[in-house]
N, CA, C and O of each residue as an XYZ file, in Angstrom:
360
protein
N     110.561     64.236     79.888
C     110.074     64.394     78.525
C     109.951     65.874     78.206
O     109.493     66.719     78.975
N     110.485     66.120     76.791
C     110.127     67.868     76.340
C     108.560     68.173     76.513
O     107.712     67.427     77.003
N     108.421     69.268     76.063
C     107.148     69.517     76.048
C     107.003     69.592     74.838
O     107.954     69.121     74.213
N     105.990     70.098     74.089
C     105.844     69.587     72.623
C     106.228     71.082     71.960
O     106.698     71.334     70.851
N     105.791     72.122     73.242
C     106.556     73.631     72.556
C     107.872     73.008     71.828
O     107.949     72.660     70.649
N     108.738     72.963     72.678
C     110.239     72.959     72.986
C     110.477     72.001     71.854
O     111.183     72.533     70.998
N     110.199     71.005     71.613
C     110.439     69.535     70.468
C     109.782     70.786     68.776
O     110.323     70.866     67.674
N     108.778     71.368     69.175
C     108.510     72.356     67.974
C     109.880     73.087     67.327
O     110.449     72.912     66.249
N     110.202     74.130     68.641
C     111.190     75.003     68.259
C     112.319     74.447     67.888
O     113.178     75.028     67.225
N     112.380     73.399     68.255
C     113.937     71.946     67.814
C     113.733     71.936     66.754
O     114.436     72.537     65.942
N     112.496     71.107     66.390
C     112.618     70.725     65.044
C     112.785     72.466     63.821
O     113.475     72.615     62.813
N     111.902     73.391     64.469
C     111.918     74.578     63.417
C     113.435     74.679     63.298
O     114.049     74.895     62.253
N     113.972     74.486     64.548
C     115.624     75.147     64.443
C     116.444     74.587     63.527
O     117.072     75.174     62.646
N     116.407     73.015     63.850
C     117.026     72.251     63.029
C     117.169     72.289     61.431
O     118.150     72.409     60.697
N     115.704     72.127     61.171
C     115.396     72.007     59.773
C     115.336     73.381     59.411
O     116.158     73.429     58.496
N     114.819     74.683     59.573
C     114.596     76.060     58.811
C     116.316     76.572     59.049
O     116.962     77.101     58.144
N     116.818     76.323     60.296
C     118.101     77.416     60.956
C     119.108     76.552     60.430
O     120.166     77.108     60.136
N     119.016     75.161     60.218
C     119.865     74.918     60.133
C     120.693     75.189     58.182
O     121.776     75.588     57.754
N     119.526     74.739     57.629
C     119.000     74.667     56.151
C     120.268     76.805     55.934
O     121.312     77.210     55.423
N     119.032     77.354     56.793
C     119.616     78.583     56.294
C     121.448     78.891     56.651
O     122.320     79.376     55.930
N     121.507     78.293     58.261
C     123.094     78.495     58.239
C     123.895     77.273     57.509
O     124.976     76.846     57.915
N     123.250     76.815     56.454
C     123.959     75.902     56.003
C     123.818     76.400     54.369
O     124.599     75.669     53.760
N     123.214     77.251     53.481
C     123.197     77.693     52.271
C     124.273     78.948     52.582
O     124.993     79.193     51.614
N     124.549     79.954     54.009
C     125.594     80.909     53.855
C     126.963     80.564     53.931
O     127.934     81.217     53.547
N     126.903     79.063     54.666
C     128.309     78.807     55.257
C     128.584     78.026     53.957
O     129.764     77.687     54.034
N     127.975     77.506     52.612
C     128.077     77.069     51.439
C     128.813     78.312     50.543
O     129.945     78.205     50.073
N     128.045     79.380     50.414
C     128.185     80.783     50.300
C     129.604     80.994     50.551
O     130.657     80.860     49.927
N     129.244     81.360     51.656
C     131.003     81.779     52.220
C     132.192     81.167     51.857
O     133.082     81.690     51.186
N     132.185     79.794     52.419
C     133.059     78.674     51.832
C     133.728     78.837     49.954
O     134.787     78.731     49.335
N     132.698     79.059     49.782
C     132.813     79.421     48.475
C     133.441     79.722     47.724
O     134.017     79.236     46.751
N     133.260     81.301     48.564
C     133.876     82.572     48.126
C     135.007     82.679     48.736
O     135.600     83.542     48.090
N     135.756     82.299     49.680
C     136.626     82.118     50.813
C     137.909     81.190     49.836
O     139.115     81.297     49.617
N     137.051     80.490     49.544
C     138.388     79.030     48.330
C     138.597     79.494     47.250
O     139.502     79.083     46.524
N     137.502     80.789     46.826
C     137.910     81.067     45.344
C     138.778     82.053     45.464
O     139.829     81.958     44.830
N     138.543     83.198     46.287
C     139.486     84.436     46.612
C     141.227     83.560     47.093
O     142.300     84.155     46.990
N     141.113     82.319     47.518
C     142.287     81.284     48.047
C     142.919     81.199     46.975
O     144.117     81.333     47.223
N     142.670     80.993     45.541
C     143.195     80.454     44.124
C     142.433     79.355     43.779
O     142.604     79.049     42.599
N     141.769     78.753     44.286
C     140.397     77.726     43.926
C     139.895     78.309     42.582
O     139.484     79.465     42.477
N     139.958     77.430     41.573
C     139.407     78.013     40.565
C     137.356     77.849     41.014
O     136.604     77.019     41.527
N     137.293     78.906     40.546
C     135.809     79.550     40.895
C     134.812     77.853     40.712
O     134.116     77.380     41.610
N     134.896     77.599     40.153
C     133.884     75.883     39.510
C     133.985     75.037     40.662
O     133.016     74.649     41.315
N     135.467     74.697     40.949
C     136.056     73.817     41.609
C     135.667     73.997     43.042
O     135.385     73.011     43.724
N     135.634     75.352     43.588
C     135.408     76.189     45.158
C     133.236     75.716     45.688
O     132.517     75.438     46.648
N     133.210     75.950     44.159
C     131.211     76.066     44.772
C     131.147     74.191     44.645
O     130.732     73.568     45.622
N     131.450     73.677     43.779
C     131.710     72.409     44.067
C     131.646     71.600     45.231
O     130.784     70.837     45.668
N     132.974     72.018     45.699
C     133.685     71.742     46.992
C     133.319     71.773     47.840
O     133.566     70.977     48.746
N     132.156     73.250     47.912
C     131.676     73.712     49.033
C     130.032     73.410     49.667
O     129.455     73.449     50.754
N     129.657     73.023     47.923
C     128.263     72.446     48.041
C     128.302     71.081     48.345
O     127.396     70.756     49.113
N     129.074     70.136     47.987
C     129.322     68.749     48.278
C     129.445     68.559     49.680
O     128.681     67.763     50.226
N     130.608     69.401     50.584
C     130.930     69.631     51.791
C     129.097     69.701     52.445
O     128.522     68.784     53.031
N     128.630     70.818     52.165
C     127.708     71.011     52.860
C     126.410     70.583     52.904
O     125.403     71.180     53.285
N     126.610     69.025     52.292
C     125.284     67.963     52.601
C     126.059     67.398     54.039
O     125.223     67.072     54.881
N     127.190     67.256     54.394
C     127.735     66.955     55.522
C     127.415     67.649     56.327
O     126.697     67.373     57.288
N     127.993     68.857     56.012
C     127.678     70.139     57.443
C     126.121     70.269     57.790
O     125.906     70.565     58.966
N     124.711     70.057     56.762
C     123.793     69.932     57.477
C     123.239     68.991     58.278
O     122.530     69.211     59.260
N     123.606     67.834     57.802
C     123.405     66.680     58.687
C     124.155     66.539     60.081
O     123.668     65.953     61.048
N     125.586     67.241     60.059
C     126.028     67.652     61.182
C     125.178     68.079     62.052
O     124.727     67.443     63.004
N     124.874     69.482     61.654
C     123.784     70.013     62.431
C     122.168     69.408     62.884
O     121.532     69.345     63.936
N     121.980     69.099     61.746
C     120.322     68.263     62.244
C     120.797     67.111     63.285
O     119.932     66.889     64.132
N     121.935     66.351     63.413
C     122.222     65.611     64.608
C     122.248     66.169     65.909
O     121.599     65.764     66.873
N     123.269     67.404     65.870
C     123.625     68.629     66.811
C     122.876     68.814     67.290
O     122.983     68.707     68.512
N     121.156     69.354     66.549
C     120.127     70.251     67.183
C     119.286     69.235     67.992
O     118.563     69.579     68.927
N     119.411     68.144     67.627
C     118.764     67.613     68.477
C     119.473     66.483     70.014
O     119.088     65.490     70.632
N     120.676     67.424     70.040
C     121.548     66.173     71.208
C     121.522     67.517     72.299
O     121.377     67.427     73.518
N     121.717     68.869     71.453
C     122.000     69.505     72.652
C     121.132     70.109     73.813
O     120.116     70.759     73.567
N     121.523     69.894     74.939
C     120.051     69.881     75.973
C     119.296     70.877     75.997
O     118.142     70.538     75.736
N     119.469     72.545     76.294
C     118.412     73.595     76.021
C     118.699     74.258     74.390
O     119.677     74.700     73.788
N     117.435     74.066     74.131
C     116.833     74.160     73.155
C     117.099     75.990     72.654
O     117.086     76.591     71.580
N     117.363     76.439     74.337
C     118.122     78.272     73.826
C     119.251     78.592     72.595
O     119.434     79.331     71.628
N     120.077     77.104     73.618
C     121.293     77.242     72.874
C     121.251     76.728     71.773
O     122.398     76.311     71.616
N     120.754     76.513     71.011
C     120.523     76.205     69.896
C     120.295     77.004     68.814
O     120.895     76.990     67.740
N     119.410     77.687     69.153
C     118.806     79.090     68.662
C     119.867     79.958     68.767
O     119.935     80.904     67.982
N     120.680     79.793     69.583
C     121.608     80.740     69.934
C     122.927     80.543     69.121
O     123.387     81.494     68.489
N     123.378     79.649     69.125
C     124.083     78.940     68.087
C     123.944     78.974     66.550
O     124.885     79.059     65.760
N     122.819     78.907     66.286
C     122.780     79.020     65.022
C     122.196     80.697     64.611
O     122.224     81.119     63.455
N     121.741     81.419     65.659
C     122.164     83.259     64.896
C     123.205     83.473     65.149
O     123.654     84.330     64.388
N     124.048     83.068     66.014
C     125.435     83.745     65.736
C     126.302     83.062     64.626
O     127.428     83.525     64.441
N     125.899     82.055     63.908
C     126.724     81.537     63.032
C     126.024     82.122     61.768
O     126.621     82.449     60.743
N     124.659     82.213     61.978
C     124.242     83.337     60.720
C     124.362     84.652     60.305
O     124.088     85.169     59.222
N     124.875     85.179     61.464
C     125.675     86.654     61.584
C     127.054     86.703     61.102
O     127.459     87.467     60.226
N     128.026     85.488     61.988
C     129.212     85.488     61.040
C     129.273     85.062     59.535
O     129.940     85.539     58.617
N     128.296     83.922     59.553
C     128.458     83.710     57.908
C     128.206     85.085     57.020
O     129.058     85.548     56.262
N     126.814     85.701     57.251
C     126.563     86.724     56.359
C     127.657     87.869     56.791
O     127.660     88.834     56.026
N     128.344     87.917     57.596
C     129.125     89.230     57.994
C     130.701     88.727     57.064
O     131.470     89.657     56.821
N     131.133     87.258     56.572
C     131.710     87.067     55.724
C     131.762     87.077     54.353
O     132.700     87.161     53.561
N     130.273     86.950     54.193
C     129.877     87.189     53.095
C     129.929     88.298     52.393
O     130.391     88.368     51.254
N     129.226     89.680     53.346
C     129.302     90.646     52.932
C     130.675     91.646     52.826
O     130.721     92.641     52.103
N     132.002     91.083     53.869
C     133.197     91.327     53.545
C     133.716     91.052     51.920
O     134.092     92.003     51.235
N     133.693     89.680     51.400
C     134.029     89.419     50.196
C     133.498     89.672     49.156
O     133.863     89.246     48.060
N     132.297     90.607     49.432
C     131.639     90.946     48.093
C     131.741     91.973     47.483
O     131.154     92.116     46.410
């Protein structure tokens, strides 16, 4: 059984880390389909619809994978690349 630390930092990860790498990778996506020829409407659309999937992805994810590091770990480096894409296209 976890300890109740560890089931804490899960759930913070899941729901706060995931929430946040899931509004940049919306972001990005975005901007990524519109710079593509995506007309601009059609791209945030696309990308916001997509990403009721991609968080639920993750809230499944955060809680299957066994240390709770990697998790944390996983989701700053995907918040580094998202915002490091972000800030390329802007």
């Amino acid at each position: 059984m976890r300890s109740a630390s560890e089931r804490g930092l899960r759930i913070v990860g899941a729901v706060v880390g995931g929430y946040l790498l899931t509004v940049l990778t919306v972001i990005a996506a975005g901007a990524v389909l519109a710079r593509l020829g995506m007309a601009r409407s059609e791209a945030v659309a696309l990308s916001s619809m997509l990403g009721f999937v991609f968080y639920l992805a993750l809230l499944v994810w955060a809680f299957s994978v066994r240390p709770a590091a990697r998790l944390w770990i996983v989701l700053a480096a995907g918040v580094v690349l998202t915002a490091a894409v972000i800030h390329v296209l802007d």
